[in-house]
Each structure stands twice: as structure tokens, then as C-alpha cells.
C-alpha positions in Angstrom: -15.1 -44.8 14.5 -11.9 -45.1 12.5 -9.7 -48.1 13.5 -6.1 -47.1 12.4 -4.3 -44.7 14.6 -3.4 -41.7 12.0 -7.0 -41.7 10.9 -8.4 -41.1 14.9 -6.0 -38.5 14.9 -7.3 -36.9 11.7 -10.4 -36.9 13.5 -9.1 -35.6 16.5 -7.4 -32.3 14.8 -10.6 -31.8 12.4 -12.8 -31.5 15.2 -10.2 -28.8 16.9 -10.0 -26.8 13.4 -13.8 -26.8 13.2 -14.1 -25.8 16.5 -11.9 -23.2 15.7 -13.2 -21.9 12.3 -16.7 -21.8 14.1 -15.3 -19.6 16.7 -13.9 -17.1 13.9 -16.9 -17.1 11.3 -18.9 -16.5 14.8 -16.7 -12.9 15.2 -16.8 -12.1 11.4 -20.6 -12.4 11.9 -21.2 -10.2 14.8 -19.0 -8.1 13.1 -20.8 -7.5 10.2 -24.2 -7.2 12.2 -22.8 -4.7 13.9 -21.9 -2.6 11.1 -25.8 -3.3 10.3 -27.1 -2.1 13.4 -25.3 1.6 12.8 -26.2 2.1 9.3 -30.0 1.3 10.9 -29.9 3.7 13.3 -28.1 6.2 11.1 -25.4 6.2 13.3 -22.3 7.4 10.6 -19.8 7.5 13.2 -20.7 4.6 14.9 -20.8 2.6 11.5 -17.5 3.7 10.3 -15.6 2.4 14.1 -17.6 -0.6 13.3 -16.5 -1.0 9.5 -13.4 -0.5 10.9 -13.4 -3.4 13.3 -15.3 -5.3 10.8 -12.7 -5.2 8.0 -9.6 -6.4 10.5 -11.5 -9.6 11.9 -12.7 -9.9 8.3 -9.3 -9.9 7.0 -7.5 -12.1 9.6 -10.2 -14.8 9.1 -9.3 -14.5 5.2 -5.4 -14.9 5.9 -6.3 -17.7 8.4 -7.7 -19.7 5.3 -11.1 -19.6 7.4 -13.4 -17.7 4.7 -11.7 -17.6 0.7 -9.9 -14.3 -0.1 -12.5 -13.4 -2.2 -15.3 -14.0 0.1 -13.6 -12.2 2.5 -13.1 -9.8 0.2 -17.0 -9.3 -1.4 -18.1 -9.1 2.4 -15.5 -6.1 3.0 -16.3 -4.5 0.0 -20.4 -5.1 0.8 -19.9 -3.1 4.2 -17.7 -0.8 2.8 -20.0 0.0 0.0 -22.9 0.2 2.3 -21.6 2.7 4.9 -20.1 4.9 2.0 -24.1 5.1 0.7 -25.3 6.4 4.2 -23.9 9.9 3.0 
């Protein structure tokens, strides 16, 4: 354990902001599996609502600073591109 007083708090916040990120990359992930799920059962509808959802958490974890703009990005654009070949 860290004896100076600004580096417990450092330890403090981390653990908060991990806490946090976990809880975010935990949505992105259902998310995505979700997306999953309809184009498995062939669902289009159902996989384009989902995409849908998927793509706004996806993006707000990506603004947040959570996931890099471009991996938030490649994981849009791998759903996207996935859906669009269920045609």
C-alpha cells in the first residue's frame, strides 16, 4: 500500500474508473452478442433494432475514452458489415 497521501488517492479513483470502464465494456459486449444472436436466428429485423442499439453504446464508450476510436469503430463497422450480408 502506497504511503503518501496523493498516491492512495490515485489508487482510490483508479479503482472507481476501472470499476466503471468494466461496467461499460460489459454493455458494449452484450450488445454486440446480441446483434449475434439475430443474425443466428435469421432474425433481420431483430438484428437491425439490435445494430441499432449496438452502435450508440458502442459509440458512447468510444467518446467516453473507454474503447480507442478506432476500435470502437472496427467493432461498429464488423456488425454493420455483418447484418448488411444477412440479405
Amino acid at each position: 500500500m502506497a504511503n503518501i497521501k496523493s498516491a492512495k488517492k490515485r489508487i482510490i479513483t483508479s479503482r472507481k474508473r476501472a470499476e466503471a470502464n468494466k461496467s461499460v465494456k460489459s454493455s458494449v459486449k452484450t450488445s454486440i452478442r446480441k446483434v449475434y444472436a439475430a443474425i443466428d436466428s435469421n432474425d433481420k429485423a431483430n438484428a437491425e433494432t439490435a445494430l441499432k442499439a449496438a452502435i450508440s453504446t458502442i459509440e458512447k464508450a468510444g467518446s467516453k475514452g473507454v474503447y480507442h476510436k478506432c476500435n470502437a469503430s472496427r467493432k461498429v463497422s464488423r456488425l454493420t458489415k455483418a447484418v448488411n450480408k444477412m440479405a
